[in-house]
DSSP file (Angstrom, degrees, kcal/mol; ACC not computed):
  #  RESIDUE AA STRUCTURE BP1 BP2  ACC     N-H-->O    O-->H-N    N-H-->O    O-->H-N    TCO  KAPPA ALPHA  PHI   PSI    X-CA   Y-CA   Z-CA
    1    1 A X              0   0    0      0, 0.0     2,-0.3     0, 0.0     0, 0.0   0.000 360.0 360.0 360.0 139.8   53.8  -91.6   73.9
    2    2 A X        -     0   0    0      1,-0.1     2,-0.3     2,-0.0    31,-0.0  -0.502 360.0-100.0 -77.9 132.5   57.1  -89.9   73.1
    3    3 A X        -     0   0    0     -2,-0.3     2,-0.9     1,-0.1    -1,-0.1  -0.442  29.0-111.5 -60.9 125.4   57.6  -86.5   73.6
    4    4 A X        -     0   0    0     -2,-0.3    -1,-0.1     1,-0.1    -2,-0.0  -0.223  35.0-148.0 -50.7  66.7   57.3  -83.5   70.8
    5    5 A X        -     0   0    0     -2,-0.9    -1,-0.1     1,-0.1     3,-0.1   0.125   9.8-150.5 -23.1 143.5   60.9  -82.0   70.2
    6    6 A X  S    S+     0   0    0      1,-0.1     2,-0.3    63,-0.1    -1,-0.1   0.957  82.9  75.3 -72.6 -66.2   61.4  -78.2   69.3
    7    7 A X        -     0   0    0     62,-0.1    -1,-0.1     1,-0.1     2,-0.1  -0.416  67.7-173.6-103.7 123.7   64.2  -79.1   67.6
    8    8 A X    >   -     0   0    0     -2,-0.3     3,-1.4     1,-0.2    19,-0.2  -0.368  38.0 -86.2 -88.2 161.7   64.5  -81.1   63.7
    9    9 A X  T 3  S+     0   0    0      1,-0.2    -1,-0.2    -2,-0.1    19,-0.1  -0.344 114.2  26.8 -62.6 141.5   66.8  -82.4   61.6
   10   10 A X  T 3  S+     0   0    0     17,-1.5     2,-0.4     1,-0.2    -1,-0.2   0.442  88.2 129.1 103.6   2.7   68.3  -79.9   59.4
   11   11 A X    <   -     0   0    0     -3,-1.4     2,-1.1     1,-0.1    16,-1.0  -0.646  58.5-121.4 -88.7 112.7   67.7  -76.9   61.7
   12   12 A X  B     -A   26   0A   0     -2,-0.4    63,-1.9    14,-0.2    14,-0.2  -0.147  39.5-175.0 -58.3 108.5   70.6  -74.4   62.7
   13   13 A X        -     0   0    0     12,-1.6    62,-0.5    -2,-1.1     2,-0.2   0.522  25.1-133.6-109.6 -52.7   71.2  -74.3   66.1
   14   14 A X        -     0   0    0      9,-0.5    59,-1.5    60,-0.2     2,-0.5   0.425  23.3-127.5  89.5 137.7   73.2  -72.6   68.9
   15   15 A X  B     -B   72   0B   0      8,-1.3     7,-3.5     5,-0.4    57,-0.2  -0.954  26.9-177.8 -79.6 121.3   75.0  -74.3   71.7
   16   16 A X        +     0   0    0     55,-4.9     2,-0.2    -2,-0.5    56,-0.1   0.422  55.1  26.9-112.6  25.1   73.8  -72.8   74.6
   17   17 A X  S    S+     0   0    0     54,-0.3    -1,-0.2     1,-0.1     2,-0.2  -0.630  89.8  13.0-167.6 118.6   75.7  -74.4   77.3
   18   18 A X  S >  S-     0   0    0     -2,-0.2     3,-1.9     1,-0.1    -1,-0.1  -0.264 101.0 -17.2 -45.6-150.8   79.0  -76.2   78.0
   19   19 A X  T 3  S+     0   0    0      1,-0.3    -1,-0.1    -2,-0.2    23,-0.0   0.608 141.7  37.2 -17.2 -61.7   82.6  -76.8   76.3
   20   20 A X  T >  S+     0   0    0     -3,-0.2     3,-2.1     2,-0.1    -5,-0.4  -0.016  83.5 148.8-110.1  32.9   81.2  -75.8   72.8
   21   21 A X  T <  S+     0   0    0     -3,-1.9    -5,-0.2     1,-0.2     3,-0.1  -0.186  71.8  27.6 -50.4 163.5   78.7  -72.7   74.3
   22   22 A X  T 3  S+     0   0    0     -7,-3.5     2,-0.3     1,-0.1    -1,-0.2   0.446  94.1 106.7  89.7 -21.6   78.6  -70.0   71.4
   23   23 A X    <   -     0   0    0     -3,-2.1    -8,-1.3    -8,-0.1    -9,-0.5  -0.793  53.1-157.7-121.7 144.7   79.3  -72.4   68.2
   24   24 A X        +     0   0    0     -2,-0.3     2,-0.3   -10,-0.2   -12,-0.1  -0.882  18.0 166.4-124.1 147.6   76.3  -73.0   66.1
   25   25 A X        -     0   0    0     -2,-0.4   -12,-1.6   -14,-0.1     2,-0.4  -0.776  42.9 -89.8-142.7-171.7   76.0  -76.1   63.6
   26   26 A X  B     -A   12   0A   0     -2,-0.3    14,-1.9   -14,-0.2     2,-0.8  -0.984  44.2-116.3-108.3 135.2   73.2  -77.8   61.6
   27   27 A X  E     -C   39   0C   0    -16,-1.0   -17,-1.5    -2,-0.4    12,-0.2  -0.466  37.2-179.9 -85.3 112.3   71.6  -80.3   63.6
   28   28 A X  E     +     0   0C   0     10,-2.3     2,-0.4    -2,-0.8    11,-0.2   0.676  63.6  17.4 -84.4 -14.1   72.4  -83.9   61.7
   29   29 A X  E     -C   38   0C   0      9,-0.6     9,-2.5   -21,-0.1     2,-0.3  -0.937  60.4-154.1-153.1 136.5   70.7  -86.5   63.8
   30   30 A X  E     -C   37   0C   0     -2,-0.4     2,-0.4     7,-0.2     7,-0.2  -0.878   6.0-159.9 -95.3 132.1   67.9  -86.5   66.7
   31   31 A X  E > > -C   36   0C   0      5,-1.6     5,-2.2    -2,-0.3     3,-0.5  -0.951  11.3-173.7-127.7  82.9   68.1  -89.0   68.7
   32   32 A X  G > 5S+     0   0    0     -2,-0.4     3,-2.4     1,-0.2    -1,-0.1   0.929  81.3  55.8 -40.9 -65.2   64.1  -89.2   70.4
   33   33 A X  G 3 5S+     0   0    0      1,-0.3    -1,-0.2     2,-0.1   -30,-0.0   0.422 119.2  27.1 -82.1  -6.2   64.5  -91.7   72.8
   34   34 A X  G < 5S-     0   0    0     -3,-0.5    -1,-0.3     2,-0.1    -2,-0.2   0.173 102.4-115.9-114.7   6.4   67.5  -90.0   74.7
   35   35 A X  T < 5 +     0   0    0     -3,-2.4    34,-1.6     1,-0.2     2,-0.4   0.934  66.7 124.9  63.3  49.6   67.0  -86.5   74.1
   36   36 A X  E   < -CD  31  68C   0     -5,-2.2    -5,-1.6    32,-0.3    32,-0.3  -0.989  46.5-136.8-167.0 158.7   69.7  -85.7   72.3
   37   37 A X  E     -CD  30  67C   0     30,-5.5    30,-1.4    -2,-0.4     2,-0.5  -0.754  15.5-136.3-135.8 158.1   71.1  -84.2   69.1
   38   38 A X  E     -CD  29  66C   0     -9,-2.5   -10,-2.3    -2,-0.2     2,-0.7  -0.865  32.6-157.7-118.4  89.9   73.8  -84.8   66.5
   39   39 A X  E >   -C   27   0C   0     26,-0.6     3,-2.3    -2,-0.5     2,-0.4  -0.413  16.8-126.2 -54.5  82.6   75.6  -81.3   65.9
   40   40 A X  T 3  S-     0   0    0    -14,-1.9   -14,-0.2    -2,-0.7     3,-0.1  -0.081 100.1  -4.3 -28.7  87.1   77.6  -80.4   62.6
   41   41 A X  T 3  S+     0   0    0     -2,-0.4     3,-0.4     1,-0.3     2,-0.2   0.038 115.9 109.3 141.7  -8.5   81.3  -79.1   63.8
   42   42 A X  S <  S+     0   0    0     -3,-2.3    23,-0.7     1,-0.2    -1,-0.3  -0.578  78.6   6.8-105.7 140.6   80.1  -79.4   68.1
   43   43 A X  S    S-     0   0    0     -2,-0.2    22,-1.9    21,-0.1    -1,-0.2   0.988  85.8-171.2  65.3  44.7   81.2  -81.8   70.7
   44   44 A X  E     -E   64   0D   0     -3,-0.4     2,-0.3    20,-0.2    20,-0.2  -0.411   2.2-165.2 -82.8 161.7   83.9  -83.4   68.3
   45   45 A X  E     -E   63   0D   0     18,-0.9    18,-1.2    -2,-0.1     2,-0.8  -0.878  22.8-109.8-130.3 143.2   85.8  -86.7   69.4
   46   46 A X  E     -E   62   0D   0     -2,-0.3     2,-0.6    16,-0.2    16,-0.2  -0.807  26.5-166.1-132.0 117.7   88.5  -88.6   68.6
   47   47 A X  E     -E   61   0D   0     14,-0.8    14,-2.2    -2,-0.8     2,-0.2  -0.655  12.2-147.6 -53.8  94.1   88.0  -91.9   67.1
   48   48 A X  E     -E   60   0D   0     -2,-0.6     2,-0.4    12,-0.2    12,-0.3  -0.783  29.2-173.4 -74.2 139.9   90.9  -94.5   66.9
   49   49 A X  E     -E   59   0D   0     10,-1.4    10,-1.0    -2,-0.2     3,-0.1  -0.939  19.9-134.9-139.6 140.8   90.3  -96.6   63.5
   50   50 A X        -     0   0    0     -2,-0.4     5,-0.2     8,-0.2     8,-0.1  -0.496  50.2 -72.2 -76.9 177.4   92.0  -99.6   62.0
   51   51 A X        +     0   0    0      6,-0.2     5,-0.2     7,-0.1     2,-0.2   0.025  70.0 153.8 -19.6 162.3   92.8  -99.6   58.5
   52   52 A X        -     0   0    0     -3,-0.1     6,-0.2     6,-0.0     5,-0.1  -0.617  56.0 -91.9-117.2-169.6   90.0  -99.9   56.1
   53   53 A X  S    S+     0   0    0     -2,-0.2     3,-0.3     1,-0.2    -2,-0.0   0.821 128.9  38.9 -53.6 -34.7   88.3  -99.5   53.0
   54   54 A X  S    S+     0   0    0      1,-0.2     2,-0.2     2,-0.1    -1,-0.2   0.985 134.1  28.8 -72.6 -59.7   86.8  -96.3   53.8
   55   55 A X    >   +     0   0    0     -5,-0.2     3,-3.1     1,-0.1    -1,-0.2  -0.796  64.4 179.2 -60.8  67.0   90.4  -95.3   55.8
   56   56 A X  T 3  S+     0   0    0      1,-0.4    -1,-0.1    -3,-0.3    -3,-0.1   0.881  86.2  36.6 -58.5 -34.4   93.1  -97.1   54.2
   57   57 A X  T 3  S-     0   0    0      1,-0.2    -1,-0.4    -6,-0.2    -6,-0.2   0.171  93.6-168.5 -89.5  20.6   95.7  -95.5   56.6
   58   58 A X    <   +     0   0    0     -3,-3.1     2,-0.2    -6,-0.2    -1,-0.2  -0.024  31.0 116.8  34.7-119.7   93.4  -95.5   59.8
   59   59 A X  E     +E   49   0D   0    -10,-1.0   -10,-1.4     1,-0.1     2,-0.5  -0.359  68.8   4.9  54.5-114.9   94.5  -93.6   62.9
   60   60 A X  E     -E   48   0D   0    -12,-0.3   -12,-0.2    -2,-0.2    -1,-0.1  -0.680  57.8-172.2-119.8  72.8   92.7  -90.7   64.5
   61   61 A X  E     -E   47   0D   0    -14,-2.2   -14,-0.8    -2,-0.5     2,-0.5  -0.195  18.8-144.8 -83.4 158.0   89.2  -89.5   63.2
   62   62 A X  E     +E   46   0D   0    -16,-0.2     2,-0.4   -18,-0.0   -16,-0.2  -0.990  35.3 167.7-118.3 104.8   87.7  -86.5   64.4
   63   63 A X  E     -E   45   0D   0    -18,-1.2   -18,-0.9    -2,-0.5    -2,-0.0  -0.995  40.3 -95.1-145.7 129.8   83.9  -87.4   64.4
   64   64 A X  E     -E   44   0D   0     -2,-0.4     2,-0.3   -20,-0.2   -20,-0.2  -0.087  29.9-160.1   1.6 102.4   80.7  -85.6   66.0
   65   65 A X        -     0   0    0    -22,-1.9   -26,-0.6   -23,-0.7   -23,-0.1  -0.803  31.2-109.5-110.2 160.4   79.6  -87.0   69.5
   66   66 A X  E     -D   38   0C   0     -2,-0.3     2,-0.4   -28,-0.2   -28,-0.2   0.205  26.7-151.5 -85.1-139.8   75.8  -85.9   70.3
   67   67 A X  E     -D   37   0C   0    -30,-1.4   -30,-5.5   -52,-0.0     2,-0.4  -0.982  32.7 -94.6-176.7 160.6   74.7  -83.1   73.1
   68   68 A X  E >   -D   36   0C   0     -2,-0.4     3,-1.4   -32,-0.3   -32,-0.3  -0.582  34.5-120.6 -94.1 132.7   71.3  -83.2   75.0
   69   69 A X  T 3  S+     0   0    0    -34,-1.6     3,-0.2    -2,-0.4   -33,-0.1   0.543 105.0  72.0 -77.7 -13.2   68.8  -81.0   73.3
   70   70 A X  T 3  S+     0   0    0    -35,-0.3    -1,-0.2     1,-0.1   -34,-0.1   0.657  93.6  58.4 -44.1 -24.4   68.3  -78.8   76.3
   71   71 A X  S <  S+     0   0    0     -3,-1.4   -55,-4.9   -56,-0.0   -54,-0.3   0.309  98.4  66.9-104.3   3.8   71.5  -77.5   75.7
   72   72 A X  B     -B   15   0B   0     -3,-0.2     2,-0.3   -57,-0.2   -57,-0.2  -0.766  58.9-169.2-113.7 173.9   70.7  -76.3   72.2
   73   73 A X        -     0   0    0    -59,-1.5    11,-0.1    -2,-0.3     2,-0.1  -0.892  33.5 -97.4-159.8 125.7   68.3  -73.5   71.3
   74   74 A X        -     0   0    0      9,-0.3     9,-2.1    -2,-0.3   -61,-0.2  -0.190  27.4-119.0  -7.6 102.1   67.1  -72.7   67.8
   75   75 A X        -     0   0    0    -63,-1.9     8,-0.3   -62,-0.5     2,-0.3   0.132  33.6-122.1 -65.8-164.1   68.7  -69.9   65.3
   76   76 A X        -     0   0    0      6,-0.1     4,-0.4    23,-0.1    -1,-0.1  -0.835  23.4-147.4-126.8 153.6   65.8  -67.4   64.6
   77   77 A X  S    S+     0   0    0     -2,-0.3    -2,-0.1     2,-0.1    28,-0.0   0.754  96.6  47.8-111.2  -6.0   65.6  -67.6   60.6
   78   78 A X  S    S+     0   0    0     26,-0.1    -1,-0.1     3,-0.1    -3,-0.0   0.958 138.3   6.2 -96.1 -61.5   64.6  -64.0   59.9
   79   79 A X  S    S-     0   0    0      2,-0.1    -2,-0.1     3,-0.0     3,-0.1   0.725  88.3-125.6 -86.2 -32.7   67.5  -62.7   62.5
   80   80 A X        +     0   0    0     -4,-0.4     2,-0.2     1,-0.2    -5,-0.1   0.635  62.2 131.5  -4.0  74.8   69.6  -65.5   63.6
   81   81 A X        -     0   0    0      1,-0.1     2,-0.4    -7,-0.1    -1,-0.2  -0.411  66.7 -98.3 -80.4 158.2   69.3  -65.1   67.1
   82   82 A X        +     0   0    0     -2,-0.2     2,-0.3    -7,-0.1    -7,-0.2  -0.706  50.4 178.9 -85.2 159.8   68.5  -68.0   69.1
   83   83 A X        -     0   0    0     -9,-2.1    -9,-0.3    -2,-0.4     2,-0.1  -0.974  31.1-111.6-155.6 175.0   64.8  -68.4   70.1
   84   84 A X        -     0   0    0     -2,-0.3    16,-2.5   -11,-0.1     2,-0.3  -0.677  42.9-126.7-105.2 170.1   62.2  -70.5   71.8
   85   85 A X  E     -F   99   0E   0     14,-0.2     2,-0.3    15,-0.1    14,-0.2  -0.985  24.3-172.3-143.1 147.7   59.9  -72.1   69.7
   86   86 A X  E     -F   98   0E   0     12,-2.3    12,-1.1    -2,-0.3     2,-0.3  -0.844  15.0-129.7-113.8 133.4   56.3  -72.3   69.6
   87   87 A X        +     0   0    0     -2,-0.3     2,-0.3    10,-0.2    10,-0.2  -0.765  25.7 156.2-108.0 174.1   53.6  -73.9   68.0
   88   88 A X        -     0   0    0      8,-0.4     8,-2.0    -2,-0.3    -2,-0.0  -0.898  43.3-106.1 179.2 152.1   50.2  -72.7   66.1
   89   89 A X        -     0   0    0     -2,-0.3     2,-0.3     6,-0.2     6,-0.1  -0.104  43.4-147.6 -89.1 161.2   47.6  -73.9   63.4
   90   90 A X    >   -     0   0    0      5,-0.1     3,-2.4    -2,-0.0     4,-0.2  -0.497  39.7 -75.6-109.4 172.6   48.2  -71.8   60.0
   91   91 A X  T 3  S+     0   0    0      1,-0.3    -2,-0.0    -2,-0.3     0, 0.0   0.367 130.8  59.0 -42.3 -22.8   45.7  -70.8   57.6
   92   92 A X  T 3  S-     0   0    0      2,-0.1    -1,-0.3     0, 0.0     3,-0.1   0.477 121.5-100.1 -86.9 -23.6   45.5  -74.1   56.4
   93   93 A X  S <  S+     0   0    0     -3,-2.4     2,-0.2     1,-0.3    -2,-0.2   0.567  81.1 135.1 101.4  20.3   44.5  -75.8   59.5
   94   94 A X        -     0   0    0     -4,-0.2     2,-0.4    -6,-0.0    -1,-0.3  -0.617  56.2-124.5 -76.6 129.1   48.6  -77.1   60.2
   95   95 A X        -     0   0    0     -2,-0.2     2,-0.4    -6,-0.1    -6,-0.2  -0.836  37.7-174.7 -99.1 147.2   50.3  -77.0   63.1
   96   96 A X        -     0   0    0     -8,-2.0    -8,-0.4    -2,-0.4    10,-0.3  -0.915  28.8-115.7-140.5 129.0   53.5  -75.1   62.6
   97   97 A X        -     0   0    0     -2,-0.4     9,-4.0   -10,-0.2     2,-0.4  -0.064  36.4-169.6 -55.9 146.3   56.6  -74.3   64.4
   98   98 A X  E     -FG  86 105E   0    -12,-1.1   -12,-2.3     7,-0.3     7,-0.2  -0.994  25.0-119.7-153.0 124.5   57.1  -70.5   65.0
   99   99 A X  E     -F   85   0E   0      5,-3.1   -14,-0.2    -2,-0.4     4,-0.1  -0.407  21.5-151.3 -59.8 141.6   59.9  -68.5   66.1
  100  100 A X  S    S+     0   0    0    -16,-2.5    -1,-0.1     3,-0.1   -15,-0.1   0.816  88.4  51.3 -58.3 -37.9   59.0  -66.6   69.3
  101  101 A X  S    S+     0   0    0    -17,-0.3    -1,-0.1     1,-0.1   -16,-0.1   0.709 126.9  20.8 -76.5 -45.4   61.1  -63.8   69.0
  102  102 A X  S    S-     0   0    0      2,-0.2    -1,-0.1     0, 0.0    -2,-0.1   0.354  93.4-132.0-124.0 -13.4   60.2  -62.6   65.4
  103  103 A X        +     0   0    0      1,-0.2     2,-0.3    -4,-0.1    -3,-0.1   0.741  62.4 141.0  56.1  16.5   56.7  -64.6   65.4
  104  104 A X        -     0   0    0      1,-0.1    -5,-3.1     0, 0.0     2,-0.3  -0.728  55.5-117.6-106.4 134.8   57.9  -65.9   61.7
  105  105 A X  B     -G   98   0E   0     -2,-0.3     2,-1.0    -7,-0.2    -7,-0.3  -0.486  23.2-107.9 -93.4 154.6   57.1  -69.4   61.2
  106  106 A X              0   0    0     -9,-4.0    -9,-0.2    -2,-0.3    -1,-0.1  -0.261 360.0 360.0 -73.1 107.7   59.8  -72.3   60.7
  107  107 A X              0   0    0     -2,-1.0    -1,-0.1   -11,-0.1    -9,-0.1   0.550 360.0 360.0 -71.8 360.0   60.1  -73.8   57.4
């Protein structure tokens, strides 16, 4: 069985450790089976590209490499701090992710 990630797609997050510590993005891709996450604006690359339809001129793309989800931590949505995250049944019988910090649950 795979393990439960904190963090989903579409969630702001914090780098909280190497090259790009400090810079916060929206997380675009999860990647389960390697632990690791696909960061809006973090960990950039450069891509050589032929010609094509998509690039008519080619050259040098600037493209999103991923980062290990250890290395990220959750914005807080109420503060936007980072924060650990928790989970707990609602009123409804749900389980739902929940900031630690602020105790406000994640939409």
């Amino acid at each position: 069985m795979q393990k439960k990630l904190k963090i989903k797609k579409g969630d702001t997050v914090q780098v909280m450790r190497g090259e790009y510590k400090g810079q916060e993005g929206k997380v675009l891709k999860i990647y389960v089976e390697t632990n690791r996450a696909l960061v809006e604006g973090v960990n950039l690359m450069s891509k050589h590209t032929k010609p094509n339809a998509q690039y008519p001129d080619g050259g040098i793309i600037k493209k999103e490499a991923s980062v290990h989800i250890s290395n990220l931590m959750l914005l807080d949505p109420s503060k936007g701090k980072p924060t650990r995250v928790g989970r707990k049944l609602n009123a409804n019988n749900k389980l739902v992710r929940y900031a630690k910090k602020s105790k406000e649950e994640i939409k």
